[in-house]
Structures are given as structure tokens and as C-alpha cells.
N, C-alpha and C positions, 0 to 999 in steps of 0.2 A: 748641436750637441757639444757639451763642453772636450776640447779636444786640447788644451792647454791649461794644465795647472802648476802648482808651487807646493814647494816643501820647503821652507825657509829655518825652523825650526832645530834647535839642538842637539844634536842628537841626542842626549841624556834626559831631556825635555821628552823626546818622543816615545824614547822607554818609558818615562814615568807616567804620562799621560794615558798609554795601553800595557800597563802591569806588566811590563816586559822586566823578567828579573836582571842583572846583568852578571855574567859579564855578556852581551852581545858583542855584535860583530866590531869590533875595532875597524876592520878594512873599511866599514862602511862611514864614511864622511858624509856628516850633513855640514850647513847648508846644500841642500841640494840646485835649489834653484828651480828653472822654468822647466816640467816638466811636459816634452811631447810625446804622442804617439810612433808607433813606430812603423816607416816609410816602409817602400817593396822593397829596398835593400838594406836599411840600415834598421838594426832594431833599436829599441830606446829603452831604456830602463829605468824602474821607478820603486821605492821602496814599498812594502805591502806587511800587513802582521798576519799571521797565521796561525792557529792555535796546533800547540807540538805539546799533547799528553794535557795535565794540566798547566800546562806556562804556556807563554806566550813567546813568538820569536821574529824577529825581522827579516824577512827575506826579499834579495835584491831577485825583482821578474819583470820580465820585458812586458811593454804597456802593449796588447793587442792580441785578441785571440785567433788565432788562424782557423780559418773556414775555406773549403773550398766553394768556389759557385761559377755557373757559366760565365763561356765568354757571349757579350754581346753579339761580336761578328760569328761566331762561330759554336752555337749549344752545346757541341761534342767537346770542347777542349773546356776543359776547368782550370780555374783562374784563383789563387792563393788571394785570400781579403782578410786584414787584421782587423777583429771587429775591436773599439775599444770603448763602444759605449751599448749597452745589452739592453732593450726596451721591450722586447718582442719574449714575454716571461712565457708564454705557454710552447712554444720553440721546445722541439725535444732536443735540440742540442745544446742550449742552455739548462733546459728543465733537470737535467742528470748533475748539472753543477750548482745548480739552487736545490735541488732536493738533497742534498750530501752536505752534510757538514765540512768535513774533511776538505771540501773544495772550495771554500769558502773564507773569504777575506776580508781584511780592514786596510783601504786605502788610505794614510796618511795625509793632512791637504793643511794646508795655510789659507790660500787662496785659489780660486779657480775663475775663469775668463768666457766669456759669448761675446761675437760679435753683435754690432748693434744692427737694427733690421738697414736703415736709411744711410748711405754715403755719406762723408763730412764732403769739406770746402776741397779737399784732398782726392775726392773719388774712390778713396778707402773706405770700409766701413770700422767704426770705431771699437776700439778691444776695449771693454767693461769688467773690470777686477770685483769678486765679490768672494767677502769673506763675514767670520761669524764672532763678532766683538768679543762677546762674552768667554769664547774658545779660541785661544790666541793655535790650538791644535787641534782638528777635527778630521772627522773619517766619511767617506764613503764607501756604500756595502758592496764589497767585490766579491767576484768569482775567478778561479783558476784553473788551469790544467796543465800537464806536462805534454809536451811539445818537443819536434826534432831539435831544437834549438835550445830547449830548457826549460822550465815552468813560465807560464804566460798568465796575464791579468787582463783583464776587464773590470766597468762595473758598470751598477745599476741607474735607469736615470727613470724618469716620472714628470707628471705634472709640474710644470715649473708654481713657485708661491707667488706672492705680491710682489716682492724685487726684483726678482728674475723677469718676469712673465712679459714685462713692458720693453726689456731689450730681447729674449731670445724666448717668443712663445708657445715653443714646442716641443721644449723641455728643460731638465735641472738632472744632475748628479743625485740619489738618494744618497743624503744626509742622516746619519746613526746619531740619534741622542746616544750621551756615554750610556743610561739606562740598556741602550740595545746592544751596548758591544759583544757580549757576552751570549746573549740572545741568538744576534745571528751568525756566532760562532761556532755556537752548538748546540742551540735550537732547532726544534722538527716543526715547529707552526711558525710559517714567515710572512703570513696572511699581514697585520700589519705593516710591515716592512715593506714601503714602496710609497709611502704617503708625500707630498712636498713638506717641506723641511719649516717648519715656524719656532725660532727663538726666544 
């Protein structure tokens, strides 16, 4: 699952690309850079758009939604897991954040990374960058919640397509045509929304 992406982008770029009027957040600097998930102690944080009335607004939310679940050694003690990639859509603890508009986000991306299946000459396996020619700025379809820590993100992955599939075959980030931005921001039928992504 893709668990490293990029927002390399301008900030002013990224307003105009998701109808964000400005004046947005100043504090918020792009380049952002390599964007990770967030470990059991340290959170990480990544920009997200959000629809606020009719406009649109950028908010900065920590990449990973907190779940509790058993511990292995022990099924009585429950164990904090940042989920930060959501596949599992008929889940009613995701289902209350896909069926709600309001909960619902545009992940920001340049570029996003899978490792590759086979080790190099290195006994690493190899980091694979994929991005979308034609959208030098694209989105993946997230969900959110509010959290002891502050609002948290996720998003959605699927079917990997033809470029993906050959290095990481078990899935891909759901990819929004701009067509869909809108759609699954405040959209009630999200039936198509989850297809692999073809440019």
C-alpha cells in the first residue's frame, strides 16, 4: 500500500488546481516534500482540501486514522493502529466516514511510491515513484475524523491499473479525475468512486 507520497507543488498552484479561493493559510508552506505516515509516537502531517460551506479550504491533518485493535499476545489489551490506507469499504468504521460528506477529503499528491515485489543487487527492494503527466497536481479520495490529537486522514486504495500492478499488485491510492472532485465532496452516490485510475 502506498505509505509514501509527495507534494512538491506551490502552494498557490494547489489553491488554483482545487478552487481554493484565497486568501488560505499563509503558515502553510509548500514544497512540502516526502510525505509519511504517522509512527506510534510521532505523528506526520500532510495537507488535505476539505469542503467548508461553498468554498473550499486547506487543512493541515495528521496522515493516519486511529483504530483501536487487539494485542496479539494478549486479546484483552487493545493496541492504538494508525490506519493510513482504507480498502476494507463495507467496514462500519470507515462506512460513517464514506457515507458523510462532511467527512470527506481531497488528498493533495505530485507523486506517490510502492516498493517493488523482488530485492535489487542491494537486498533492498526498489522504491518506484508514479505520478500523472498530464496533472503536474492530483488528488486522492480521503476520509477524516476528529481525533484526541486533532483531525486525522486516510484514504482510499483499489485495484492497482496497468503501471502499478507489475511493481505493487495489491493495490493503488483511488485517483479523482478533476470531474470527481466535487462529486466526492458532496456527493451521496460514491458507487463509482474506487475504480483504478487510467489517464
Amino acid at each position: 500500500m502506498c505509505n509514501r507520497y509527495r507534494l512538491t507543488a506551490k502552494q498557490a498552484e494547489v489553491a488554483a488546481t482545487f478552487g481554493i479561493r484565497t486568501p488560505y493559510e499563509v503558515e502553510e508552506t509548500f514544497p512540502i516534500g516526502d510525505i509519511f505516515p504517522t509512527g506510534k509516537k510521532t505523528p506526520f502531517y500532510g495537507a488535505v482540501v476539505v469542503q467548508d460551506g461553498d468554498d473550499r479550504r486547506l487543512e493541515r491533518m495528521e496522515w493516519g486514522v486511529p483504530t483501536q485493535v487487539p494485542s496479539k499476545r494478549d486479546p484483552t489489551v487493545k493496541l492504538t493502529k494508525y490506519v493510513t490506507n482504507v480498502r476494507n469499504l463495507s467496514s462500519s468504521f470507515w462506512r460513517s466516514m464514506l457515507t458523510t460528506p462532511a467527512r470527506r477529503c481531497l488528498v493533495p499528491v505530485t507523486s506517490f511510491s510502492e516498493y517493488g515485489l523482488a530485492p535489487g543487487e542491494d537486498g533492498k527492494k526498489p522504491l518506484h515513484w508514479f505520478d500523472v503527466p498530464s496533472r503536474p497536481v492530483f488528488a486522492f479520495a480521503g476520509i477524516w475524523r476528529p481525533t484526541e490529537r486533532g483531525n486525522a486522514y486516510s484514504f482510499l486504495t483499489t485495484e492497482p491499473n496497468f503501471l502499478v500492478s507489475p511493481i505493487h499488485p495489491k493495490a493503488m491510492p483511488v485517483i479523482l479525475h478533476d470531474d470527481d472532485y466535487a462529486r466526492w465532496l458532496t456527493g451521496e452516490d460514491q458507487r463509482a468512486i474506487g475504480t483504478p485510475f487510467v489517464g
